[in-house]
C-alpha positions in Angstrom: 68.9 39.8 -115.3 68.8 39.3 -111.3 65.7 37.9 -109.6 64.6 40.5 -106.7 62.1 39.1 -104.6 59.3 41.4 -103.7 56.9 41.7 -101.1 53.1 41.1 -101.9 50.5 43.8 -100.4 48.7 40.2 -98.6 52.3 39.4 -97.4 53.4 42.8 -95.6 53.8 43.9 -92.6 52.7 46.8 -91.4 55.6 49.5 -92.1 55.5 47.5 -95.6 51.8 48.1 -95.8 51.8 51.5 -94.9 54.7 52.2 -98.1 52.5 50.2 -100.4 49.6 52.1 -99.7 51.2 55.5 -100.2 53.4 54.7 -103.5 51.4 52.1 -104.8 47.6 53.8 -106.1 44.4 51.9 -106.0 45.7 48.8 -106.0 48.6 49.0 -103.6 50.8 47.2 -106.0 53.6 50.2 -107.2 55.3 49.3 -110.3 57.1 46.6 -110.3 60.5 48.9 -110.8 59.6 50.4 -107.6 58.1 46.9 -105.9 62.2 45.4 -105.9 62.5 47.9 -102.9 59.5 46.6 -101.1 61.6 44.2 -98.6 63.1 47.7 -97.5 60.5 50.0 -96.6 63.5 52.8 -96.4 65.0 52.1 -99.3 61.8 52.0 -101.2 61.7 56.0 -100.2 64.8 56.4 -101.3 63.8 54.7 -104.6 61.0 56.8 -105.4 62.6 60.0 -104.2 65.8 59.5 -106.5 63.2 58.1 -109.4 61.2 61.4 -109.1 64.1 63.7 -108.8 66.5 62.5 -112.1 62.8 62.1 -114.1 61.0 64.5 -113.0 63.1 67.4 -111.3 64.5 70.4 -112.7 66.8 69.7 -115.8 67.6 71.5 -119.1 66.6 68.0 -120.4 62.9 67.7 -121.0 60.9 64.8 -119.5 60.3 63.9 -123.0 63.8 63.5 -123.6 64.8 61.7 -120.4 62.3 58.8 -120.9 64.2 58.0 -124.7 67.1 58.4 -122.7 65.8 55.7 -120.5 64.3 53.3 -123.1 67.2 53.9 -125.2 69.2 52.4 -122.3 67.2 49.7 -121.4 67.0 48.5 -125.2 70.8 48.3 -125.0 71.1 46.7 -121.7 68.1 44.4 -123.4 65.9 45.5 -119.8 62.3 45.0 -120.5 61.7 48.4 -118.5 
């Protein structure tokens, strides 16, 4: 598995701040899925936008169904997410 350096909430600057804060709840530390993007606030966005819309958006495949899809996957690919 790759090592992708991510960006503390300490370390950020402020366009990185300002992502943190808004994806990443109380805390702002998003999941650490999410947190790979943080070097690129842009492609962050784009992470979370195309993370919301394949689990989350309008499919005949139930929510449900997509997250054993997911862990399913990942037990194959032997990815701890």
């Amino acid at each position: 598995m790759a090592y992708i350096k991510y960006i503390d909430y300490a370390d950020a600057d402020a366009h990185q701040k300002k992502v943190l804060e808004k994806y990443g709840g109380e805390n702002n530390q998003p999941d650490n899925i999410i947190r790979i993007s943080s070097v690129n606030p842009a492609a962050m966005e784009g992470h979370i936008s195309l993370y919301r819309n394949t689990h989350r958006g309008s499919s005949p495949v139930t929510r449900l169904q997509r997250e054993m899809i997911a862990v399913t996957v990942s037990g194959i690919n032997s990815c701890h997410y």
